[in-house]
C-alpha positions in Angstrom: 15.8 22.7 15.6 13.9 23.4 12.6 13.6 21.2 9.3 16.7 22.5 7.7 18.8 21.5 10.7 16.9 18.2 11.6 17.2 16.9 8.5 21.0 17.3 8.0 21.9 16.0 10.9 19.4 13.1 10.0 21.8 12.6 6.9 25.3 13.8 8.3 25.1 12.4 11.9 22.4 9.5 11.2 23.9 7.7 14.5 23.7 11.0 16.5 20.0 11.6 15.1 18.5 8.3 15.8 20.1 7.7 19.4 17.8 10.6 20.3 14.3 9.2 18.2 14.6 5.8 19.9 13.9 7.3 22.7 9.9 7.7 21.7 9.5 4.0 21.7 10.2 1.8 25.0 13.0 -1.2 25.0 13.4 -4.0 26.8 16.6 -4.1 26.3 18.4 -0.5 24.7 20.1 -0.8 20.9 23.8 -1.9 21.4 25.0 0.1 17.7 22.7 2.3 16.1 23.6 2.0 12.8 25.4 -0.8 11.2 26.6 -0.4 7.3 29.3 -3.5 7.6 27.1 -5.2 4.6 25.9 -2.0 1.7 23.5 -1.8 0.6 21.7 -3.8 3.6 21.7 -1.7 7.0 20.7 -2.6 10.3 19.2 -0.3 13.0 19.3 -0.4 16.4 21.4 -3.4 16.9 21.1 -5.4 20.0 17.9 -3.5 21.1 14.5 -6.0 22.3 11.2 -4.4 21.8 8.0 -5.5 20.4 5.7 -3.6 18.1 2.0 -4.6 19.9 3.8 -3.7 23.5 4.8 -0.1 21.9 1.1 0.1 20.6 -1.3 -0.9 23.8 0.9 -2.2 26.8 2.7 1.1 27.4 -0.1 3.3 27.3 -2.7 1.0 29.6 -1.5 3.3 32.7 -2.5 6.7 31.1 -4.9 5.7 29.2 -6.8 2.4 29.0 -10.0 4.1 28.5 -9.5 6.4 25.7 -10.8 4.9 22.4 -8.0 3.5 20.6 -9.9 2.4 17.6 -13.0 3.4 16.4 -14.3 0.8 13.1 -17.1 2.1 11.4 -18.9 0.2 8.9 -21.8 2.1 6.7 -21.6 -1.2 5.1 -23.0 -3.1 8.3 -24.0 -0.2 9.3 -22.2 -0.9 12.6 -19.7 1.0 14.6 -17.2 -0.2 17.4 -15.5 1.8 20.1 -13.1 0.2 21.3 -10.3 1.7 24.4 -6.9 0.8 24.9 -8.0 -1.6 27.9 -11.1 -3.4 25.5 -8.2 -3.7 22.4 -5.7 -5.0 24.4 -7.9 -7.9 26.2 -9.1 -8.6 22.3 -5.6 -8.7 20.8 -4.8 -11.1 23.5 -7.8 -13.7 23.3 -6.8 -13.3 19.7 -2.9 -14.2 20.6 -4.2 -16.7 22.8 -6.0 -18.5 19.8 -3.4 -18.3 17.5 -0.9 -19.9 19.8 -3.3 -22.7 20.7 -3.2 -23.4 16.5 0.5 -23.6 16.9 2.1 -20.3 15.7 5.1 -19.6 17.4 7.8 -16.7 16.8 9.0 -16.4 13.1 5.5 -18.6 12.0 3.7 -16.5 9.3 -0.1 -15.7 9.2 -1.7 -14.3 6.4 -4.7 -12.2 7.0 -7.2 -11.8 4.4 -9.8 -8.9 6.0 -11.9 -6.5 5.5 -11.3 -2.9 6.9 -13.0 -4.5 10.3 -11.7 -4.9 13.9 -10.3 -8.2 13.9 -8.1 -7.3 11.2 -6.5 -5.0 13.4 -6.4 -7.7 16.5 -5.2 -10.2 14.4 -2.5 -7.8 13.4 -1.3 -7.1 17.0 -1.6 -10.5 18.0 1.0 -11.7 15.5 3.6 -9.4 16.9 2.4 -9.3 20.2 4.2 -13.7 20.0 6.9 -12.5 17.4 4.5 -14.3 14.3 5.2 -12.3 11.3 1.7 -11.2 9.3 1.2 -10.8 5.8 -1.9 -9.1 5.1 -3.2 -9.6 1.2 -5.9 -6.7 0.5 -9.3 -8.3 0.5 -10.1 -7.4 -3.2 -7.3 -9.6 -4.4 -8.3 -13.2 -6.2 -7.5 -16.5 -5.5 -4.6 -16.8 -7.5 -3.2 -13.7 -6.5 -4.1 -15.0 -2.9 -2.3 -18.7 -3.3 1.1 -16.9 -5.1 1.3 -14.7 -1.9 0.9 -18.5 0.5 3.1 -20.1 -1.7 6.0 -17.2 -0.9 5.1 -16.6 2.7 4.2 -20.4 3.6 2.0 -19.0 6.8 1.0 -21.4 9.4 -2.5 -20.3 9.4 -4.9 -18.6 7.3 -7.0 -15.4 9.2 -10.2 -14.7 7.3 -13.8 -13.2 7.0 -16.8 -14.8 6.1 -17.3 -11.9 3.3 -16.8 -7.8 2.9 -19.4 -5.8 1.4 -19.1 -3.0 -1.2 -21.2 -0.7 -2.1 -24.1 -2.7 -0.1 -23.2 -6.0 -2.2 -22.0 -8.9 0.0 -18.1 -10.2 -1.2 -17.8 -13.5 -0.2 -14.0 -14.4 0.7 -14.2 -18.0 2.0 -14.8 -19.5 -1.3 -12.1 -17.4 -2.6 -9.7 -18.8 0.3 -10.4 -22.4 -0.2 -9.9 -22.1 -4.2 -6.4 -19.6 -3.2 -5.8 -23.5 -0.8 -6.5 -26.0 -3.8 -4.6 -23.9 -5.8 -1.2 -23.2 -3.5 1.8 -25.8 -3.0 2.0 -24.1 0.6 -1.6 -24.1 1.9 -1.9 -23.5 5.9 -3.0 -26.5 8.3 -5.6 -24.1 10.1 -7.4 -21.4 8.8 -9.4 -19.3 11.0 -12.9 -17.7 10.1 -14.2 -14.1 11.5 -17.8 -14.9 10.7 -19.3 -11.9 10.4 -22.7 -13.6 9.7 -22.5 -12.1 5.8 -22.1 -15.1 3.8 -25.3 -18.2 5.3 -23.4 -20.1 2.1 -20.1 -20.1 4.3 -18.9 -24.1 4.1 -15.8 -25.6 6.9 -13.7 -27.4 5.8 -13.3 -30.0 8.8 -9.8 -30.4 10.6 -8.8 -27.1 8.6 -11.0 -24.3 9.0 -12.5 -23.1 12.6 -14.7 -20.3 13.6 -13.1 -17.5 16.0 -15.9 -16.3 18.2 -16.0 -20.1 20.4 -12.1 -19.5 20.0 -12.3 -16.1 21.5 -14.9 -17.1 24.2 -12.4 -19.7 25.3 -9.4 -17.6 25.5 -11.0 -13.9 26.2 -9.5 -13.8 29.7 -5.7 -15.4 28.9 -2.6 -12.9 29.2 0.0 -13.4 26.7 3.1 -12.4 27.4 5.2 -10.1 24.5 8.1 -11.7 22.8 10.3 -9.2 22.5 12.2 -9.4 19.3 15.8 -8.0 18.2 15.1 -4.4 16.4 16.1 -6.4 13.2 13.8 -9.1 13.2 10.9 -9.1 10.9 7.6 -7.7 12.0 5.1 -8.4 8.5 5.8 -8.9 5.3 3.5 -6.8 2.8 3.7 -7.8 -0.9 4.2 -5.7 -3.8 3.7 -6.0 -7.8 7.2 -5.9 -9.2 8.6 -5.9 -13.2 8.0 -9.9 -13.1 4.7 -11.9 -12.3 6.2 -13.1 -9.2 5.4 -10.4 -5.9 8.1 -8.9 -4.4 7.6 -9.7 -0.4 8.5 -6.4 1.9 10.3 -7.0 4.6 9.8 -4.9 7.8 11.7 -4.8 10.5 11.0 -4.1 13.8 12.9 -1.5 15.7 13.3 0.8 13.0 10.0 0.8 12.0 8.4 1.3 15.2 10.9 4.4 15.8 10.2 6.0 12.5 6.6 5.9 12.5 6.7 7.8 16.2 8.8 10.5 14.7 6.8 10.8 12.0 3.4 11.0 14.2 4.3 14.3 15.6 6.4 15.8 12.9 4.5 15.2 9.8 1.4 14.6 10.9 1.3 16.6 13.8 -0.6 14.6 15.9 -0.3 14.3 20.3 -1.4 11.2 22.6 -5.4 11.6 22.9 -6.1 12.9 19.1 -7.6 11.1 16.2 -6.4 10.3 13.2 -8.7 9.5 10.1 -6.8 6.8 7.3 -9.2 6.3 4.6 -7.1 3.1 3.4 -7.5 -0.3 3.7 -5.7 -2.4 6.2 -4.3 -4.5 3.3 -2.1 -1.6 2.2 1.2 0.0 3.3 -0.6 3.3 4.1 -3.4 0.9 6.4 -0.4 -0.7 8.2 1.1 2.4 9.7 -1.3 4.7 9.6 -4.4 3.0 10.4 -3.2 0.9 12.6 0.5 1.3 13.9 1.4 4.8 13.9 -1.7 5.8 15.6 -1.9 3.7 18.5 1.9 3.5 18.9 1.2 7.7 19.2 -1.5 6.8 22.2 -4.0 8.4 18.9 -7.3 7.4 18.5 -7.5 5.9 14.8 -10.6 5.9 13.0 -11.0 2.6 10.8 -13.6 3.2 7.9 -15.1 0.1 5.6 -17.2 1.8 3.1 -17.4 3.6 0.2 -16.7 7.9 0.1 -20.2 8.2 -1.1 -22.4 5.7 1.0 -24.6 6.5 2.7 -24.1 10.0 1.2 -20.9 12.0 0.4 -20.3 13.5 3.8 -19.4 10.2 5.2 -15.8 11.0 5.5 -16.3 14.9 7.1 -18.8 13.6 9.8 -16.7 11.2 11.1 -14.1 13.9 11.4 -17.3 16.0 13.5 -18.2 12.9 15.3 -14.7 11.8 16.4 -12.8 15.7 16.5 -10.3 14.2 14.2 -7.0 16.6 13.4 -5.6 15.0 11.0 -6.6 13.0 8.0 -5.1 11.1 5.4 -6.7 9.8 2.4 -6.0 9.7 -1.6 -5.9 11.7 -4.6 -8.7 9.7 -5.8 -10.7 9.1 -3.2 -11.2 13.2 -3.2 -12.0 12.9 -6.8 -15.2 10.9 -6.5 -16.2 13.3 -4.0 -15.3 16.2 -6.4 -17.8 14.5 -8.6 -20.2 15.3 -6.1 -21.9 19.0 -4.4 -19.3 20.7 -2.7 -21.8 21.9 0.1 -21.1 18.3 1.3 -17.4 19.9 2.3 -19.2 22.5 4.3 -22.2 20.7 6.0 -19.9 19.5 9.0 -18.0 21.6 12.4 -14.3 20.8 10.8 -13.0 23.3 13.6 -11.0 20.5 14.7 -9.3 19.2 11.6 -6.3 20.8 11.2 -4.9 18.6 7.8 -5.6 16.9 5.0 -2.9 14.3 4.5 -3.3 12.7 0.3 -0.9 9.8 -1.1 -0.5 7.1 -3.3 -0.2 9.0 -6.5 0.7 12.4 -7.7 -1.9 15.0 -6.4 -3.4 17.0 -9.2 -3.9 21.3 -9.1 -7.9 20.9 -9.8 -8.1 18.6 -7.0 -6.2 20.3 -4.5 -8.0 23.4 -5.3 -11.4 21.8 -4.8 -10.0 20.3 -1.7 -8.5 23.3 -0.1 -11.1 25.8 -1.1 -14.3 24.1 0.0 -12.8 23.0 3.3 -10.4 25.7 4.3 -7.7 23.0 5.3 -4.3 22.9 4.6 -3.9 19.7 2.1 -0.7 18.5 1.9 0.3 16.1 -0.5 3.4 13.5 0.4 5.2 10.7 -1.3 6.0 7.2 -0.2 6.0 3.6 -1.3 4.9 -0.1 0.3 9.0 -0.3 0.6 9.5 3.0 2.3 7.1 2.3 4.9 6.3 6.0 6.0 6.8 9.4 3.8 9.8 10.0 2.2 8.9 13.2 0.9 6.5 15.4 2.8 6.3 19.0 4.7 5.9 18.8 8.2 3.7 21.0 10.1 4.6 19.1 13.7 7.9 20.5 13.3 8.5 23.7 10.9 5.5 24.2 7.7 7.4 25.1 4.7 4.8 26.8 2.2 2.6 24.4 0.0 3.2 24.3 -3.3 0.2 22.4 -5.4 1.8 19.2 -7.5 4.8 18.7 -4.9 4.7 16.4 -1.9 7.8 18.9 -0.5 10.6 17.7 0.7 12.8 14.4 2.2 12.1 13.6 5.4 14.3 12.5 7.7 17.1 10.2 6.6 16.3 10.7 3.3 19.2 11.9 1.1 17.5 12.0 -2.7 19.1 13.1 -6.0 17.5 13.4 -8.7 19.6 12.1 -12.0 20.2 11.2 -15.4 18.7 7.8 -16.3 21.6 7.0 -18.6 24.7 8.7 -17.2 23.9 8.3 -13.3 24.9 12.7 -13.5 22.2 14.8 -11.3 20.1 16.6 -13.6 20.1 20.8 -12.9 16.6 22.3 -11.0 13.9 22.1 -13.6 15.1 19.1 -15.6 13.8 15.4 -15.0 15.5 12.4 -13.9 14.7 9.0 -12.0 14.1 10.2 -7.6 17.0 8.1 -5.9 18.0 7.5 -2.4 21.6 7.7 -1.3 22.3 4.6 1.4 21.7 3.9 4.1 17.7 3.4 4.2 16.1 5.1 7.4 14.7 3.5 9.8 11.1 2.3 8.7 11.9 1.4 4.9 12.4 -2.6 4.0 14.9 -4.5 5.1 15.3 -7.1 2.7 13.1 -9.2 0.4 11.5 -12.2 2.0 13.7 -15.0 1.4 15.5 -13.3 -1.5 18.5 -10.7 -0.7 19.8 -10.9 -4.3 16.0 -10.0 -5.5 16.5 -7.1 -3.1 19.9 -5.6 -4.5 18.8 -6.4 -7.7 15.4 -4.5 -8.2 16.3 -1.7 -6.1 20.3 -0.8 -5.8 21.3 -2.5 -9.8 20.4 0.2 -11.7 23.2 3.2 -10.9 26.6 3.2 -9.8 27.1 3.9 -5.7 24.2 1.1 -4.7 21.7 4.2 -5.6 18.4 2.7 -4.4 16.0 3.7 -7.3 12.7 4.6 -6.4 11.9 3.8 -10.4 10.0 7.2 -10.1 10.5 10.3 -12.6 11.1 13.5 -10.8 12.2 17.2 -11.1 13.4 19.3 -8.4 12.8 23.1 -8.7 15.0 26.3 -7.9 13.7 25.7 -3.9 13.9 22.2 -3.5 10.7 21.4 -4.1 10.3 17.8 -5.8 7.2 16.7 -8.1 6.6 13.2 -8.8 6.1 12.7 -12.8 5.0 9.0 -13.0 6.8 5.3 -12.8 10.3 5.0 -14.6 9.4 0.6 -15.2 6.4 -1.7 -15.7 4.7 -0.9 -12.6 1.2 1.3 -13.1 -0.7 3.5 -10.3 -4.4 2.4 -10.4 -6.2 4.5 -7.6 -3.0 4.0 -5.3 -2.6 0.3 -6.0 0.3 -0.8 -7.7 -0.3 -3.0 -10.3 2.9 -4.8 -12.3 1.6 -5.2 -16.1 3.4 -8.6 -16.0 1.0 -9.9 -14.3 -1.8 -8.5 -16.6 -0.1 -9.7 -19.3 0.3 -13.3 -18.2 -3.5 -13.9 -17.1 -4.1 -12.6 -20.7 -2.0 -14.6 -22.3 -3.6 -18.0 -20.4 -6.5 -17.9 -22.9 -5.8 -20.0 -25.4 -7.1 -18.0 -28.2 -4.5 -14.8 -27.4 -0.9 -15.4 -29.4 0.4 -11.7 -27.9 -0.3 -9.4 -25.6 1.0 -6.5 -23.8 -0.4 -4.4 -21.3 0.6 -0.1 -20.6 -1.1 2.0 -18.2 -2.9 4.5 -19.4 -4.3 8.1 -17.9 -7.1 7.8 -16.7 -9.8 11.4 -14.7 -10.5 9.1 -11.6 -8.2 6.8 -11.0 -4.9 8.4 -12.4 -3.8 5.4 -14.5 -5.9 2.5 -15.6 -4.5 -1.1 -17.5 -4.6 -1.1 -21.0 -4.6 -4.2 -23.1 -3.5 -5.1 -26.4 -3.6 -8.0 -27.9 -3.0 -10.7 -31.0 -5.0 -13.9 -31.9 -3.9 -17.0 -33.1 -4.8 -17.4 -36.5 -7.1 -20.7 -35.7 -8.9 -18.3 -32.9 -11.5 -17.1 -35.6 -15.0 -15.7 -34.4 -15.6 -12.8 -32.3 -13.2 -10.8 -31.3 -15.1 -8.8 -28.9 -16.2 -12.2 -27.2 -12.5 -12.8 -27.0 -11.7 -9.3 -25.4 -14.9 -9.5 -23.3 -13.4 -13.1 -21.7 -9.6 -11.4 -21.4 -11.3 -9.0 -19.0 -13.2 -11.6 -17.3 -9.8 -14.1 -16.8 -7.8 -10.5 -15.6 -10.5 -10.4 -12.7 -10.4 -13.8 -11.7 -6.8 -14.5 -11.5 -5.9 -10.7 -9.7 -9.2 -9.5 -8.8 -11.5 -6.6 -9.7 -9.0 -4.1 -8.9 -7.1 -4.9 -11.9 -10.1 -4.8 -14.1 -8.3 -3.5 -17.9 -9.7 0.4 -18.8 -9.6 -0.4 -22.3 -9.0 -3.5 -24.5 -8.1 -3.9 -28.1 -7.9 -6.7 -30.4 -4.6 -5.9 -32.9 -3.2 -7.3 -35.7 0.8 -7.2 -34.8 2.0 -5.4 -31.7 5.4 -3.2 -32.0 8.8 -4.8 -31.7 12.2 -3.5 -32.2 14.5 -5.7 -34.6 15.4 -7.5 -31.9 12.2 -8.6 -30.6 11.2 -6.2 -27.6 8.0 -4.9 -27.5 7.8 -1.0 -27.2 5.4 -0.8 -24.6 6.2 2.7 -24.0 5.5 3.4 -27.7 1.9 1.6 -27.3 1.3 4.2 -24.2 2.4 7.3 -26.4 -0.3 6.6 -28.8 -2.9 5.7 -27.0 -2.5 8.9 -25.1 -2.0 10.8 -27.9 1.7 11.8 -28.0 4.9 11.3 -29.7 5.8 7.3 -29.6 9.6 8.9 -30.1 12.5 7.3 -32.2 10.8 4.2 -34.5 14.2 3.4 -36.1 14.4 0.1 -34.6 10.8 -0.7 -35.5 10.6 -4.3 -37.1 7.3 -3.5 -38.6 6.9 0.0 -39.0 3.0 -0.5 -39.5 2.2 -2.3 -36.7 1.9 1.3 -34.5 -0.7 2.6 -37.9 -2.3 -0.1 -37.0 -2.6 0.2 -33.4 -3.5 3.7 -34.0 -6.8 2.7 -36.2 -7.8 0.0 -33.5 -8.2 3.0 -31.3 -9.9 5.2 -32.8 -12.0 2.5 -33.9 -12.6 2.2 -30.4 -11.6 0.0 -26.9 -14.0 -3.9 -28.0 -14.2 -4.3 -24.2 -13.4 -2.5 -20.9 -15.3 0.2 -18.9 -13.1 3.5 -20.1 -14.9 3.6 -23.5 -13.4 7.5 -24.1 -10.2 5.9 -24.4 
């Protein structure tokens, strides 16, 4: 069948559909019901049916091939590299098991992991599902108090960490920023275990807590561990996501469906076979990392290629010699990643034998038409843009060249992949807007297979965020869209208070309240703002108490510094400015979307329910008097 007919029976026949996908993934014991919709809008898939993620990704393929490289890490950091074969990553996933059962995790424990892009992240990873432990992986750039809200929620029974990452040749310590996240959480771990990577001679153990994993390994590098096999409903990780309040919203994967989806979506979206590599420029911490560095390619018996680097280091061909070295087909990286190289000679694109690369895979924000251009001229690839979020778990809108290539068309990621019914519709009416006219992207129930099954510990969080907002339990993706004449969808930016920094999501509630901890700041509110490299970039504005006197650049200056230390670098405010009145409707809300409008240099729309109809003059002069603190000065 082609896409047209895959798809609709995907939608029509979902039961019919994905009998026939679960049979890329083995069972231990075969799905009872596939589909259960007895509770809307939760959904359950493949009821009844055992399996186990890590067995999917390594056990299974040890008979055909133990000794093709599963994962290859490369560091231009450490300037190490690490081949590693399905035999070598299943004997290190189960000293790693081993270890983690000896500190007492059992099925249903947490474990958060706090890595680098490295190996161990990824054998800590298939460890915890390998006993039925459920990881939660918190990106390594995040700070400590980001770091202790996310133990708090997940309460894991140990810690997994690094000594340090490095950037851009600059060693990152994380240990000192585990032990603060520890004094600081009401939930702290009673191990946590250290991948010293000999980066950080600082490094202090705490004693009776903390332990080092290489004796560990030693110890248990020649146990077998045997797979739990879990119910196709039972979590597999939870992966936390900014939401419209300060608190994280913790995505809940299941198991079954997951593992099913991304199989299908190895070899028709990415059109990859067993034995071919796959380059994921993300980081392990990420939704993209978890499926498609780590468990969509091995559970496709791929080779993935695990990068920790920057694009540019040690020069900008990093990325397209790895795809030489390694004969990788398909890659998949970010809009923005491809725009620091665009900053760079194109020749770079050329210096390399691509012959094997077949596609260029971007996501995590809308794809611009300069940089697909650059893209697709200077390599003679097919790029292919495609949509998803943390909560989807693989693509939810993308063309498929493993099945049936619909044309590209620049500035759309194509169309709904399987399972996927969307509508686009009217924000206030619920009606579906005609081709051509935008409207928020919705998903009619049930979820496929692969999205989020709940939110961890909190179901009325779940229906609340994402099936309140229309009539039918619509599940809102909270994205603007419009749909051409063809069916083509384009993304058009975030519908709530949720901004796209480089692919990370960022919720501007949680901007807002490290702001607001400094004692001198009375207001604050925080937009994104447009920004050449990284698509959007936070921008603060703020009001001082009247006793706060002095400098008011000293006072932005330390609003930037408090952002970084409570969420981390990746948060890091574009532009800050120092305000006399912020504006408010009548009733008190602040018109965030009215501060955004201005600052980018459009209409701020209706200002009849202004309470202080100069207040938005004079956010107007504090810009183009200029940002007092930030690094997007143009702004």
């Amino acid at each position: 069948m082609g896409y047209e007919e895959s798809w609709k029976q995907s939608v029509d026949e979902p039961e019919v559909f994905w009998a026939e996908q679960a049979r890329l993934i083995d069972w231990k014991e075969p799905p009872r019901q596939i589909l259960d919709v007895s509770r809307p809008p939760f959904r359950r898939w493949f009821v009844g049916g055992t399996t186990n993620l890590c067995h999917n990704a390594l056990d299974r393929h040890l008979a055909e091939r133990a000794d093709q490289l599963a994962i290859v890490a490369v560091s231009t950091e450490t300037d190490i590299t690490r081949e590693i074969t399905y035999r070598e990553l299943h004997r290190e996933v189960n000293a790693f098991a081993a270890t983690l059962v000896a500190l007492g995790v059992g099925k249903g424990d947490r474990v958060v992991i706090y890595m680098p892009n490295i190996a161990e992240a990824v054998f800590a990873m298939l460890a915890c599902v390998r006993i039925g432990a459920i990881h939660s992986v918190v990106f390594g750039g995040f700070a400590a108090h980001n770091l202790a809200m996310r133990i708090d929620d997940a309460e894991p029974a140990v810690l997994v960490c690094a000594d340090a990452g490095m950037r851009g040749g600059k060693v990152i310590p994380y240990k000192p920023l585990v032990d603060a996240a520890l004094a600081e959480a009401n939930a702290p771990p009673a191990h946590v275990l250290v991948v010293d990577r000999g980066l950080d001679e600082s490094m202090h153990l705490v004693e009776g807590r903390d332990a080092l994993y290489a004796p560990l390994r030693e110890k248990h590098l020649h146990a077998d561990v045997p797979v739990t096999w879990l119910e196709s409903n039972e979590p597999s990780y939870l992966l936390y996501t900014s939401g419209t309040t300060g608190k994280p919203k913790g995505v809940q994967r299941d198991t079954g469906g997951y593992a099913v989806a991304l199989a299908l979506s190895m070899t028709t979206i990415f059109d990859l076979a067993p034995g071919q590599a796959m380059l994921c420029t993300s980081d392990v911490g990420w939704a993209v990392g978890h499926s498609y560095n780590v468990y969509g390619p091995l559970i496709g018996g791929c080779t993935a290629i695990l990068y920790e680097g920057l694009p540019t280091r040690p020069d900008p061909g990093i990325w397209w010699r790895l795809c030489e070295t390694y004969k990788v087909r398909t890659m998949f990286s970010s809009p923005t990643g491809i725009r620091i190289l665009k900053k760079q000679d194109e020749e770079w694109l050329r210096k390399y034998d691509l012959s094997a690369l077949r596609w260029i895979f971007l996501a995590g924000e809308p794809l611009d038409q300069p940089t697909y251009d650059w893209l697709s001229r200077g390599t003679g690839k097919t790029v292919i843009d495609n949509y998803w979020q943390t909560e989807t778990g693989w693509p939810a809108l993308s063309l498929m060249p493993g099945l049936d290539l619909k044309p590209v068309r620049p500035g759309s990621p194509g169309f709904p992949t399987f399972g996927y019914r969307m509508r686009v519709i009217d924000d206030v009416t619920g009606e579906d807007k005609p081709a051509g006219e935008k409207g928020v992207l919705v998903i009619e129930p049930p979820l496929p297979p692969g999205c989020l099954s709940t939110i961890w510990r909190d179901d009325e969080r779940y229906v609340r965020s994402y099936f309140g907002h229309f009539k039918g339990s619509l599940y809102s993706s909270l994205d603007w869209a419009v749909r051409d004449a063809d069916g083509y969808t384009f993304i058009l930016g975030r519908t709530d208070d949720v901004i796209n920094v480089a692919g990370h999501r960022l919720g501007t509630r949680e901007i807002e309240e490290s702001v607001a901890t400094l004692g001198e700041v009375a207001e604050v509110a925080v937009v994104g703002v447009a920004d050449e490299l990284k698509g959007q970039v936070p921008a603060v504005f703020a009001t001082l108490k009247q006793e706060a006197g002095g400098d008011a650049t000293a006072v932005a200056q330390a609003m930037e510094r408090r952002v970084v230390e409570l969420l981390g670098g990746v948060a890091r405010p574009g532009c800050i400015y120092v305000v006399s009145a912020l504006p408010k409707t009548r009733s008190g809300k602040l018109l965030r979307r009215s501060l955004q409008a201005v600052l980018e240099g459009r209409d701020p729309g209706d200002l009849s329910t202004l309470d202080d109809p100069g207040a938005l003059e004079g956010i107007r002069r504090a810009i183009a008097a200029g940002p007092l603190c930030g690094h997007r000065r143009e702004a």
